[in-house]
C-alpha beads as a LAMMPS data file, in Angstrom:
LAMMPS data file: protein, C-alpha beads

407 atoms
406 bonds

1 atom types
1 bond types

-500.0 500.0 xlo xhi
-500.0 500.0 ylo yhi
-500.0 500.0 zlo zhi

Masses

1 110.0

Atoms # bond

1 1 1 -45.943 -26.589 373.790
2 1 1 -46.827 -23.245 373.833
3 1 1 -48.544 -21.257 376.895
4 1 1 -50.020 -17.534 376.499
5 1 1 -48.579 -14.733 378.528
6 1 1 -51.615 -13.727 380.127
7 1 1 -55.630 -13.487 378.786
8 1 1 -57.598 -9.929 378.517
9 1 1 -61.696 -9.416 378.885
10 1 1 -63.585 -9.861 375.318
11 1 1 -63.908 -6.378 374.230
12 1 1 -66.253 -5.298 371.879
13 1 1 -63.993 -5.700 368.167
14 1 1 -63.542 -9.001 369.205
15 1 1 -67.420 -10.176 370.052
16 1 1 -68.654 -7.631 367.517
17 1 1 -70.761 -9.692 364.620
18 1 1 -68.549 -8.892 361.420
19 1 1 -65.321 -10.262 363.500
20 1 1 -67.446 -13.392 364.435
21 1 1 -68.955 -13.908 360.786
22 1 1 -65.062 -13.573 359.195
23 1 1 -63.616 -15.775 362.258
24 1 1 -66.840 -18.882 361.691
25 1 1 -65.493 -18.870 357.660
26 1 1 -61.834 -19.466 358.983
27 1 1 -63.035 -21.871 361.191
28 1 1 -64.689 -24.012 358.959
29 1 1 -61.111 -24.599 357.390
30 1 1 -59.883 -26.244 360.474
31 1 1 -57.335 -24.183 361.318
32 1 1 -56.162 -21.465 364.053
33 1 1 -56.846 -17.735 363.582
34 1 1 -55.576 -15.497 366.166
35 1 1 -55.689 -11.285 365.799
36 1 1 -51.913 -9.929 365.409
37 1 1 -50.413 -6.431 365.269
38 1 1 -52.212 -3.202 366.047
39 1 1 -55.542 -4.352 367.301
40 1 1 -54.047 -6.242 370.064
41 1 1 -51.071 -4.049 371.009
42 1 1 -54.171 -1.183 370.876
43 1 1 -56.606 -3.219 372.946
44 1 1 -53.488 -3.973 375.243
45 1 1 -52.849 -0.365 375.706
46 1 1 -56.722 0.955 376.143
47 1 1 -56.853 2.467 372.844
48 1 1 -59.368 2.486 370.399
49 1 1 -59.145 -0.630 367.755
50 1 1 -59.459 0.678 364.574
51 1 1 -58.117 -2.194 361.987
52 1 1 -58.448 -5.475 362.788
53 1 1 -55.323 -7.951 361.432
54 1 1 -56.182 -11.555 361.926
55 1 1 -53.665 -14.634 361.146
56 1 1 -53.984 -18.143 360.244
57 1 1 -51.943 -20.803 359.160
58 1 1 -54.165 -21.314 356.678
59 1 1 -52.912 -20.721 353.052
60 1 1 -53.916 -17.852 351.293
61 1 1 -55.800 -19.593 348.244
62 1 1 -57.459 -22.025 351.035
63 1 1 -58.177 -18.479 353.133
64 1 1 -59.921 -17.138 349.920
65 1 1 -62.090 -19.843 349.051
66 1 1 -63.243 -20.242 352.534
67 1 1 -63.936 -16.401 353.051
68 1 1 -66.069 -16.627 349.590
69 1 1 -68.112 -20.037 351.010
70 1 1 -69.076 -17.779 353.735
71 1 1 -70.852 -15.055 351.371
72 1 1 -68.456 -12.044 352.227
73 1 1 -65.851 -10.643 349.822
74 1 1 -62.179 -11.789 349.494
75 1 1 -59.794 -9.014 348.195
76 1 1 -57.010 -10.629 347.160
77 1 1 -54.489 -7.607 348.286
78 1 1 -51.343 -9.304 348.434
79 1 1 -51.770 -12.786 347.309
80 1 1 -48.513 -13.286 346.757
81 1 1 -47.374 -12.176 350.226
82 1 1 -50.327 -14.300 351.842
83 1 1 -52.541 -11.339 352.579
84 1 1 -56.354 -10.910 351.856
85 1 1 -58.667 -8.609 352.550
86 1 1 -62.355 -9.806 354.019
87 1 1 -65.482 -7.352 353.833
88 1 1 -67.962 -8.723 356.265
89 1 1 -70.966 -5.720 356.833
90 1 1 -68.627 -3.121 355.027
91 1 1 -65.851 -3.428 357.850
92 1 1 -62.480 -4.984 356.305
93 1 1 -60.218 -7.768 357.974
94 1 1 -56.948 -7.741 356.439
95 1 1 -55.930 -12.069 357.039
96 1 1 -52.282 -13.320 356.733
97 1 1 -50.917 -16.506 356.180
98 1 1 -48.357 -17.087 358.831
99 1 1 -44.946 -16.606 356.888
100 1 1 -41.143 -15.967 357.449
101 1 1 -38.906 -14.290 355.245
102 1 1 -36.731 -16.534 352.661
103 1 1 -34.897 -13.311 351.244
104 1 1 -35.127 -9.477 351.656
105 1 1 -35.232 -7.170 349.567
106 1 1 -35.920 -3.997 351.104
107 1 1 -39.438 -3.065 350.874
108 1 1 -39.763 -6.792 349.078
109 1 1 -39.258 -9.967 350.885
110 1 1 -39.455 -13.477 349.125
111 1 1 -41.457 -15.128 351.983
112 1 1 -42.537 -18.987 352.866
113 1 1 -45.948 -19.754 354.189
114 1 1 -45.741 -21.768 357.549
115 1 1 -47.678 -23.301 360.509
116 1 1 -45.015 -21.738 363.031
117 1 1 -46.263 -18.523 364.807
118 1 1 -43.045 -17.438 366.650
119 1 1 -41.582 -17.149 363.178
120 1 1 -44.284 -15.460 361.907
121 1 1 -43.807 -13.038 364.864
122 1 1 -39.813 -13.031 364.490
123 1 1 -40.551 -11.300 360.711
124 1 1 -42.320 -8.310 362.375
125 1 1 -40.635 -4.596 362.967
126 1 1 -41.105 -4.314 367.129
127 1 1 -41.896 -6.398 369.541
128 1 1 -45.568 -4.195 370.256
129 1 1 -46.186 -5.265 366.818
130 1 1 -46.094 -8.686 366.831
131 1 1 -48.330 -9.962 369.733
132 1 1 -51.233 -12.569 369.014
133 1 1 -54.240 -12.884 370.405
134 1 1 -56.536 -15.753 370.333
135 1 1 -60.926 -14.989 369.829
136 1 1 -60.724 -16.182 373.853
137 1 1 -58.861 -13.577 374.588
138 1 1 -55.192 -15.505 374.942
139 1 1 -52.306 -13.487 374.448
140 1 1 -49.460 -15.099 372.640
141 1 1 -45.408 -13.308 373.005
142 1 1 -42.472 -14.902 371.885
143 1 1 -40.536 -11.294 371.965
144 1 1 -41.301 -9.357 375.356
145 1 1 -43.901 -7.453 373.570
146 1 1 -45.996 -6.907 376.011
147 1 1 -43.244 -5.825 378.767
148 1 1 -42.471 -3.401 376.422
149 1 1 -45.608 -2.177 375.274
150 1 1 -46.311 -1.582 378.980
151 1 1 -42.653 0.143 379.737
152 1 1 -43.001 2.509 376.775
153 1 1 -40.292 0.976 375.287
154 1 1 -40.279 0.430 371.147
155 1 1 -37.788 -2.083 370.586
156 1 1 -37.280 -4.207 367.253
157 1 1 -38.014 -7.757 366.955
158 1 1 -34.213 -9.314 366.844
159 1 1 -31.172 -6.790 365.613
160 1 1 -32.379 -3.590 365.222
161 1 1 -29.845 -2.914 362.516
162 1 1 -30.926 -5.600 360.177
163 1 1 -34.703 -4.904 360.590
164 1 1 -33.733 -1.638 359.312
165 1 1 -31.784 -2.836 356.133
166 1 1 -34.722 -4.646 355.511
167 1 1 -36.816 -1.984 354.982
168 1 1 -35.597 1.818 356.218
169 1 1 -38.602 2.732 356.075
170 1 1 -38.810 0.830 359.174
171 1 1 -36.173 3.663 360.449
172 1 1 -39.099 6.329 360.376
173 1 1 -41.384 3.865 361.578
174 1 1 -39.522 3.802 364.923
175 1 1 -39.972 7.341 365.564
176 1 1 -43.530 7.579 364.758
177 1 1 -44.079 4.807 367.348
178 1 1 -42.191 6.200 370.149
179 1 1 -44.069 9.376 369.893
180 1 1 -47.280 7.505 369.911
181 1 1 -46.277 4.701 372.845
182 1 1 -42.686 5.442 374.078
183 1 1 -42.029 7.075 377.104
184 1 1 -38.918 8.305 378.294
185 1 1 -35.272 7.736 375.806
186 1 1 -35.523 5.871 372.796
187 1 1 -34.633 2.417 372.769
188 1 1 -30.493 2.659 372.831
189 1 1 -29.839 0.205 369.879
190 1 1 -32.705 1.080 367.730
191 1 1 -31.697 4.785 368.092
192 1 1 -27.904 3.734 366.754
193 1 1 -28.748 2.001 364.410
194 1 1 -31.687 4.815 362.772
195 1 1 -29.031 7.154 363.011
196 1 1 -26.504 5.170 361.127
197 1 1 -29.117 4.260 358.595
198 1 1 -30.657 7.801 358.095
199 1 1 -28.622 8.482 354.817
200 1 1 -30.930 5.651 353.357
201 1 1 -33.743 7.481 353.816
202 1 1 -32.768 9.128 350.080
203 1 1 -33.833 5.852 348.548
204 1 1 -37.536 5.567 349.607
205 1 1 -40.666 6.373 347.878
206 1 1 -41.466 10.101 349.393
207 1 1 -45.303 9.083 349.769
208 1 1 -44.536 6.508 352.099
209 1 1 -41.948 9.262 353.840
210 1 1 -44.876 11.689 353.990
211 1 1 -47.479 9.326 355.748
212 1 1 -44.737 8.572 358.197
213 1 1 -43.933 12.050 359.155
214 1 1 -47.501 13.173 359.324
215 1 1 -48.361 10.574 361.456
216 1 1 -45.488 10.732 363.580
217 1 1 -46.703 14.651 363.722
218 1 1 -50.695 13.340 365.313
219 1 1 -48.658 12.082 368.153
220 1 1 -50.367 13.830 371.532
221 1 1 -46.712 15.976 371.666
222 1 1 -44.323 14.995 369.054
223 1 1 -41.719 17.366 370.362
224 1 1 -39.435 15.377 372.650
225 1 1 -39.201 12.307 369.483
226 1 1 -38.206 15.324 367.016
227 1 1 -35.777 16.684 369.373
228 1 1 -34.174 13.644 369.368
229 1 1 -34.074 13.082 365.197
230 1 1 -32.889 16.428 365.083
231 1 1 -30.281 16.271 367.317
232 1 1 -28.861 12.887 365.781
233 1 1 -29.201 14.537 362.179
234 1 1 -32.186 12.190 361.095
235 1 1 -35.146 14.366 360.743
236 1 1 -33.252 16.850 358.296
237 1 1 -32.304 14.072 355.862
238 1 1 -35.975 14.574 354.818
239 1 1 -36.847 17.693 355.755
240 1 1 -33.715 19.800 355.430
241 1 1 -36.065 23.465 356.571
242 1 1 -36.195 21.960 359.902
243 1 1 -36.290 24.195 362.785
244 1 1 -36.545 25.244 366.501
245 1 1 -39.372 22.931 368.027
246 1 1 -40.103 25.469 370.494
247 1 1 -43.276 27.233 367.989
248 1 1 -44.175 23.777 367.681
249 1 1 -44.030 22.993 371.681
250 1 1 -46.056 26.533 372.265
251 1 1 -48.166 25.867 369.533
252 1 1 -49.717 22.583 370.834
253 1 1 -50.687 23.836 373.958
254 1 1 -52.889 26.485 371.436
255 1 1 -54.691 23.814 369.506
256 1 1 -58.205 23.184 369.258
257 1 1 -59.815 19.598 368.059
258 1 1 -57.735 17.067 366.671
259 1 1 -54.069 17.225 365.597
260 1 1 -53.299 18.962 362.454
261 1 1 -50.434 17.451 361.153
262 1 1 -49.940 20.391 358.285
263 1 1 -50.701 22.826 361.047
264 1 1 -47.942 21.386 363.561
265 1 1 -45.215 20.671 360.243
266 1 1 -45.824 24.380 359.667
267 1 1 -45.015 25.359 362.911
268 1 1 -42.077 23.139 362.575
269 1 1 -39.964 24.488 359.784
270 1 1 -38.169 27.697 359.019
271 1 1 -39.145 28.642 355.071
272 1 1 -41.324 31.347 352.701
273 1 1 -43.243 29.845 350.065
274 1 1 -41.098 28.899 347.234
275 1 1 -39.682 26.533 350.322
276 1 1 -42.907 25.256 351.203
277 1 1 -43.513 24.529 347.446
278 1 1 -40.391 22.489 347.857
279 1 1 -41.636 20.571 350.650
280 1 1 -45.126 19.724 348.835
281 1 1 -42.388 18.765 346.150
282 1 1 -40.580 16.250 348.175
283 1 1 -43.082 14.527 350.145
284 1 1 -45.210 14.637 347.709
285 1 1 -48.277 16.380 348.770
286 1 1 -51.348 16.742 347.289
287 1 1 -52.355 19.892 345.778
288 1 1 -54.383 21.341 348.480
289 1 1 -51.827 20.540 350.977
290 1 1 -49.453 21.975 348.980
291 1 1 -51.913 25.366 348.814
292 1 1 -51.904 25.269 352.382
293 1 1 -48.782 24.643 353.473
294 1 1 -47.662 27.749 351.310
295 1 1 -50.372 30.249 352.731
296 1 1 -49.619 29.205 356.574
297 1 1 -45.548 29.538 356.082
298 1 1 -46.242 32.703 353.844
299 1 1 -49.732 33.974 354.333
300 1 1 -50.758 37.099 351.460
301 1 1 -51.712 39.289 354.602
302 1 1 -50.210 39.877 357.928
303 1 1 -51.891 37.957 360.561
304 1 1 -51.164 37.743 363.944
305 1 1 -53.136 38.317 367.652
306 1 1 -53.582 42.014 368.368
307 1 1 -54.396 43.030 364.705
308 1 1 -57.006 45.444 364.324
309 1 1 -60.575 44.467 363.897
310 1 1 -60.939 45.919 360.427
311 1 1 -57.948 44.370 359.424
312 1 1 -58.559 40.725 361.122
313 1 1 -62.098 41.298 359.077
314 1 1 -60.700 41.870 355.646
315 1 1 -57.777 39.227 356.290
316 1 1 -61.071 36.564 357.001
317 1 1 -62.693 38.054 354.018
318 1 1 -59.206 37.428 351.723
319 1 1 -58.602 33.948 353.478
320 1 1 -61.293 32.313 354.962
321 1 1 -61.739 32.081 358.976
322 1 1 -60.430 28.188 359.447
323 1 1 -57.107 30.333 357.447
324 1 1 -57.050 32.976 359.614
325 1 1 -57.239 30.976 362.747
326 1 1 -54.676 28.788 361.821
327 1 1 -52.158 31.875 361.219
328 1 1 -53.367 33.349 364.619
329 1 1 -52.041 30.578 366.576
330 1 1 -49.200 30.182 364.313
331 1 1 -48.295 33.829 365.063
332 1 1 -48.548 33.330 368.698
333 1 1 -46.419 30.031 368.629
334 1 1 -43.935 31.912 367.131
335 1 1 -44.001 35.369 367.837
336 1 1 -45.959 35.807 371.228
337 1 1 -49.298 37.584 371.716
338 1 1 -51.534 34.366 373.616
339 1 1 -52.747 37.537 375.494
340 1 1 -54.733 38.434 372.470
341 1 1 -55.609 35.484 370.570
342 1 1 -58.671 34.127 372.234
343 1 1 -60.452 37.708 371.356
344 1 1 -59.163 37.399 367.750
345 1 1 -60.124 33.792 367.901
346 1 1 -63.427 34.519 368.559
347 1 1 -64.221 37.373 366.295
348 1 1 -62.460 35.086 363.362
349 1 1 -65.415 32.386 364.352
350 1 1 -67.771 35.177 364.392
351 1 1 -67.272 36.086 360.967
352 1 1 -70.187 35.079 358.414
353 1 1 -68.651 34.340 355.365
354 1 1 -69.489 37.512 353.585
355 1 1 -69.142 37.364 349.727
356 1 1 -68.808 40.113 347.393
357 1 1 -72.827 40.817 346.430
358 1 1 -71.837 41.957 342.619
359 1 1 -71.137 39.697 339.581
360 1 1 -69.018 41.054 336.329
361 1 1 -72.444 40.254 334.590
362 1 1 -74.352 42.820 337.203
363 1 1 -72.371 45.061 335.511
364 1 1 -72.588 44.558 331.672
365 1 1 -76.498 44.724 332.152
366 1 1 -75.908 48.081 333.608
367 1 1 -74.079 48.825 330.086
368 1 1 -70.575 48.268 331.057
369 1 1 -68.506 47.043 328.453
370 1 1 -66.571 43.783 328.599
371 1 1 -63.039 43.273 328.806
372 1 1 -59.950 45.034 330.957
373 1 1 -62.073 48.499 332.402
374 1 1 -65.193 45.501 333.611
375 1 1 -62.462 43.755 335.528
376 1 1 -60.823 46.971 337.158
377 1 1 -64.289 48.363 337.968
378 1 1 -65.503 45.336 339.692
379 1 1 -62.145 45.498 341.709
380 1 1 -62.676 49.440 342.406
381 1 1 -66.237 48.371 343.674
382 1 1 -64.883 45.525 345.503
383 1 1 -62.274 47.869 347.409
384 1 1 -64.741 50.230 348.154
385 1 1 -67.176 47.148 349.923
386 1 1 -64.392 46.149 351.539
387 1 1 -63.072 50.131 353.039
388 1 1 -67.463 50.586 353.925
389 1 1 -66.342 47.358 356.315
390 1 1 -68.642 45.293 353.898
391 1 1 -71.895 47.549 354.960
392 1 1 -72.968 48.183 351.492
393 1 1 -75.645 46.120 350.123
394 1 1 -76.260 44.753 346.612
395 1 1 -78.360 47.773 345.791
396 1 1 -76.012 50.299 347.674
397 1 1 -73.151 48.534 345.258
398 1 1 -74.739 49.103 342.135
399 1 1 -75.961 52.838 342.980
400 1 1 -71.853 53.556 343.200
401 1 1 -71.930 51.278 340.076
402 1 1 -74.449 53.025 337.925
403 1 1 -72.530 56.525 339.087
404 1 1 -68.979 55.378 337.824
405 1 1 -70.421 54.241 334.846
406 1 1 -72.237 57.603 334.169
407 1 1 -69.048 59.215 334.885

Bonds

1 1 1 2
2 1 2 3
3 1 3 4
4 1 4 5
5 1 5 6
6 1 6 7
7 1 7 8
8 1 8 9
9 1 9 10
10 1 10 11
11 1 11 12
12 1 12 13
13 1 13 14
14 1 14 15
15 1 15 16
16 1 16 17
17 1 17 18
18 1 18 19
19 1 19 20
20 1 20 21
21 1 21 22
22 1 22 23
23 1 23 24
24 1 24 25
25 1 25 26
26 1 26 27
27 1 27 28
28 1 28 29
29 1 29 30
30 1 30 31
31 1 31 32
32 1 32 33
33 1 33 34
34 1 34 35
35 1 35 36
36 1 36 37
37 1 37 38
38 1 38 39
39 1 39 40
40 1 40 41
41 1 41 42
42 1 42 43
43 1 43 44
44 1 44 45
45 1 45 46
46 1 46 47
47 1 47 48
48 1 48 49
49 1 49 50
50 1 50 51
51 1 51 52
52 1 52 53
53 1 53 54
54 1 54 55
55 1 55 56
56 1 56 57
57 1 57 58
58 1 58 59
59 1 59 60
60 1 60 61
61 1 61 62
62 1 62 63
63 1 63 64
64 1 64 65
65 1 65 66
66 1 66 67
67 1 67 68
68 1 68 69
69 1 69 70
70 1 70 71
71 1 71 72
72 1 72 73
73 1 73 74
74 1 74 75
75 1 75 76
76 1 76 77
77 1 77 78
78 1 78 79
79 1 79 80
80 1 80 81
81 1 81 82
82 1 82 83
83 1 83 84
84 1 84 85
85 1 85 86
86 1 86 87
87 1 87 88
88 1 88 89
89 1 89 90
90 1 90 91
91 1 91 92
92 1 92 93
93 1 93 94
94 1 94 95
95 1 95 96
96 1 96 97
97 1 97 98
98 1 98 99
99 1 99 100
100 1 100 101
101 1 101 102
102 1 102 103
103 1 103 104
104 1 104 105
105 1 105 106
106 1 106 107
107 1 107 108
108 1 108 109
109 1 109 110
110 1 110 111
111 1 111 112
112 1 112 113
113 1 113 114
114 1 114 115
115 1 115 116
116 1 116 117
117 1 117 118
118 1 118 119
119 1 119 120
120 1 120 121
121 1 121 122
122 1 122 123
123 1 123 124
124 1 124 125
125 1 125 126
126 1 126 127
127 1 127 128
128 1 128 129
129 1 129 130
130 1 130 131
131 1 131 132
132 1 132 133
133 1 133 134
134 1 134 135
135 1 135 136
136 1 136 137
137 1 137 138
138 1 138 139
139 1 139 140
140 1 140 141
141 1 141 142
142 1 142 143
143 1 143 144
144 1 144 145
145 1 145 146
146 1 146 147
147 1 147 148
148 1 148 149
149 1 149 150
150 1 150 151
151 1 151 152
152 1 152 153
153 1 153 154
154 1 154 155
155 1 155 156
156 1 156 157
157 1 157 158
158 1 158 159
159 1 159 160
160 1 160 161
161 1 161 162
162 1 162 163
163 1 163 164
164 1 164 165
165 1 165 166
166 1 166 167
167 1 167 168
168 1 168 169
169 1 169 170
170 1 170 171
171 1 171 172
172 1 172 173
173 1 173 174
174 1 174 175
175 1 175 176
176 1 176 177
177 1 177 178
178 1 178 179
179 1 179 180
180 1 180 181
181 1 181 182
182 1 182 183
183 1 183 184
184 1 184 185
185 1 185 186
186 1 186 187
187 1 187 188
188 1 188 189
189 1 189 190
190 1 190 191
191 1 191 192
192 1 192 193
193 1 193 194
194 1 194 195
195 1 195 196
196 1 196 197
197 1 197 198
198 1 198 199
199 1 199 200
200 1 200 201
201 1 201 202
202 1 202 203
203 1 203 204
204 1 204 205
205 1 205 206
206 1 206 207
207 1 207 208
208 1 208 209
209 1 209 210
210 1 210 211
211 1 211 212
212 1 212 213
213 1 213 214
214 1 214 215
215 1 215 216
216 1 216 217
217 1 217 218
218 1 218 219
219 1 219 220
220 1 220 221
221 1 221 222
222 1 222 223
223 1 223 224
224 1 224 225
225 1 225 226
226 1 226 227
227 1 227 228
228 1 228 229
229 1 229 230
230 1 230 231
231 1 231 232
232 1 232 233
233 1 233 234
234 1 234 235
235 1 235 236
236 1 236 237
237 1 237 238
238 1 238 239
239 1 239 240
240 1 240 241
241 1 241 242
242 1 242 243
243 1 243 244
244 1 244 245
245 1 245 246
246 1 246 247
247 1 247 248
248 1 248 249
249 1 249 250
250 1 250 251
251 1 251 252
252 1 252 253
253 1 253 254
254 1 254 255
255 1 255 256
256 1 256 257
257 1 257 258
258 1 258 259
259 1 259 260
260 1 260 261
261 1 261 262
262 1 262 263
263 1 263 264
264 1 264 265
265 1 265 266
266 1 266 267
267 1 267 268
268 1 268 269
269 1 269 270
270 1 270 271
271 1 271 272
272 1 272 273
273 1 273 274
274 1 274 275
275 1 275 276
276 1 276 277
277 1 277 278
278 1 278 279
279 1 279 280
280 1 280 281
281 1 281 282
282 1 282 283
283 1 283 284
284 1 284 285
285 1 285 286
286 1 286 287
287 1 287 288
288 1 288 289
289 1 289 290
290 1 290 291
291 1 291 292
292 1 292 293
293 1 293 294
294 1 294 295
295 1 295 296
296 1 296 297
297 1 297 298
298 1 298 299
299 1 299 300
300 1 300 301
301 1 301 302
302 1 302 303
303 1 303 304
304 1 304 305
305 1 305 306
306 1 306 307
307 1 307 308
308 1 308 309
309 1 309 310
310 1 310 311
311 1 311 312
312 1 312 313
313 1 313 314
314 1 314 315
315 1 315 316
316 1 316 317
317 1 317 318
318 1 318 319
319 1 319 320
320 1 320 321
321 1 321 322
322 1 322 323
323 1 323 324
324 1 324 325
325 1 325 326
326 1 326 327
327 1 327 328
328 1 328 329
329 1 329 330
330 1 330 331
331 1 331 332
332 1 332 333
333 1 333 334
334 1 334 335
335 1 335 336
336 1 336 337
337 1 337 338
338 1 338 339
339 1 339 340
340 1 340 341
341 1 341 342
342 1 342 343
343 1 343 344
344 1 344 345
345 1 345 346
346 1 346 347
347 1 347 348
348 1 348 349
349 1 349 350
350 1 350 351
351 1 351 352
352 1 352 353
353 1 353 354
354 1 354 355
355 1 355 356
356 1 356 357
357 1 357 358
358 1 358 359
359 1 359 360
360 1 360 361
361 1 361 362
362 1 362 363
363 1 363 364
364 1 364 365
365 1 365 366
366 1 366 367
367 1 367 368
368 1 368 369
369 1 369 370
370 1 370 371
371 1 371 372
372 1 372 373
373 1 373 374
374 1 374 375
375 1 375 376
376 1 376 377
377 1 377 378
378 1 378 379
379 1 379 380
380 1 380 381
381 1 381 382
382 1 382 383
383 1 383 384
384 1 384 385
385 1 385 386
386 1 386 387
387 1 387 388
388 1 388 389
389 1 389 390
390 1 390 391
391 1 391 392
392 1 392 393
393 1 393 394
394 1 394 395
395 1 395 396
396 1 396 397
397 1 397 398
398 1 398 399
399 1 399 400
400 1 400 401
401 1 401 402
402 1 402 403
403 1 403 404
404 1 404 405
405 1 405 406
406 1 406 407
């Protein structure tokens, strides 16, 4: 008979009315539901619960009828796979049928649906991952999940080695969890085996690769998990520009507001722009990311703390402030200057976004002529603005208009 490990205080996800509205439809089927995976290891750690996973050994057809009976929406997201999604009040609850793997296939697994939930937990990737809780508050561990949760210790359910040859992306996945809960050295067999497995990482899909690596770069201080992949060859298998971690180190004690995972990858590799192209390339990046990452690994204008006001000025004018801050601190990370950058900082923020007051049509109704000579006038002007220190107003622009034009 089973026995839980210990129970916690009903926190709010739990109580909260969309939980209790999706937990009454399961209910009414008869069966158990208990919340699995991130929400409890989250709520076990005192972090905030963002998604909440619930399980049941309820199929997933019987799941979906019973979630539609109760007037919210089923999503059937994985049907196949026994997964659902439930909308109660606009907040989704991904439900599982409990399950355990026939056959692997990688990513793919050709699963059973069961009533057993110590093999549904045996079919999970660590042993954080794959604690239940009941709506009491009960906490269910078949794997020393919670020990480890509370050592800082990331440690796969069973052989680390075959969890990984199940899926490598699960290899990654590692990494990104002890930067965000593991304290201290890896887990010794887990790190073996993710080193042994790294040359696999050629075979997944680079989006999933990309979400991995950007999360793993939100981590409070990434550093000491990238040190390691680096130093056991893992991290370049991916991301061959790798460098030093030390601009990285120095540049996370500059930061302001939330990670920025393009910021701190940035800071993290050695490359000019056709490099960072390649990167966007690889991981698949959108387009804006991809604009970004090229400007802060190969900005258009020097930038860097101690620049001159006229120049920091023109380089906000050219860039945009958010730009230029980000290169600031990305200058000081690498090159030194923390001295200067709060007073560049602040006259970045201070800048209001000044746009050039003069259209090409300003110009044609002043009897300029389209084609080429508009465009290089409008430039002329536009370097002239920008060498007054943008004093000039609309009218004080078009006075040096209507003069070049008469000349």
């Amino acid at each position: 008979m089973e026995h839980p490990l210990e129970t916690i205080p009903l926190q709010d996800w739990m109580t909260g009315a969309p939980t209790q509205t999706v937990l009454a439809a399961l209910a009414a089927g008869g069966a158990e539901a208990r919340f699995v995976g991130g929400c409890v290891r989250d709520a076990l750690a005192g972090r905030p619960v963002r998604d909440i996973d619930i399980a049941t050994p309820l199929a997933p057809e019987r799941v979906m009828q019973l979630i539609s009976q109760a007037g919210l929406k089923a999503v059937p997201t994985g049907l196949a796979h026994g997964t659902i999604t439930a909308v109660a009040d606009h907040h989704p609850f991904e439900i599982t049928s409990l399950r355990e793997d026939v056959e692997t296939f990688g990513r793919h697994a050709t699963v059973a649906f069961t009533d057993d939930w110590k093999a549904d937990a045996a079919r999970r990737d660590f042993t954080m991952n794959a604690l239940f809780c009941t709506p009491e508050g009960a906490i269910y561990d078949y794997f020393g999940g919670l020990a480890d949760l509370r050592a800082g210790r990331v440690r796969f359910v069973g052989r680390a080695a075959q969890r990984i040859a199940e899926d490598y992306l699960r290899l990654l996945r590692f990494f990104r969890f002890h930067a965000h809960y593991g304290r201290g050295a890896p887990d010794p067999e887990g790190l073996a085996a993710a080193a042994a497995a790294a040359p696999q990482l050629i075979h997944l899909s680079q989006e999933r690769v990309r979400a991995e690596l950007l999360r793993l770069l939100e981590a409070p201080d990434p550093v000491p998990t990238l040190d390691i992949m680096i130093l056991h060859r893992i991290l370049a298998e991916e991301l061959p520009e790798e460098g030093d971690t030390a601009p990285l180190a120095r540049l996370l004690t500059l930061e302001a507001g939330p990670p920025d995972p393009l910021l701190r990858l940035a800071a993290l590799v050695e490359t000019d722009r056709e490099g960072a192209d390649a990167i966007a390339a690889r991981l698949r990046l959108s387009n804006a990311q991809r604009d970004r990452l090229e400007l802060l690994t190969q900005p258009p204008l020097p930038v860097a703390p101690g620049m001159t006001r006229r120049d920091l000025r023109i380089a906000c004018y050219r860039l945009g402030k958010t730009a230029v801050a980000d290169l600031l601190r990305l200058a000081a990370a690498r090159r030194g200057g923390t001295a200067e950058l709060q007073a560049a900082l602040t006259e970045a923020a201070a800048w209001p976004d000044l746009a050039f007051p003069v259209k090409g049509r300003d110009l044609i109704e002043l009897g300029a002529r389209t084609g080429p000579a508009l465009g290089d006038l409008l430039e002329e002007l536009e370097r002239w603005w920008i060498a007054e220190d943008f004093l000039p107003d609309r009218g004080a622009v078009l006075d040096r208009a209507r003069r070049a034009l008469a000349s």
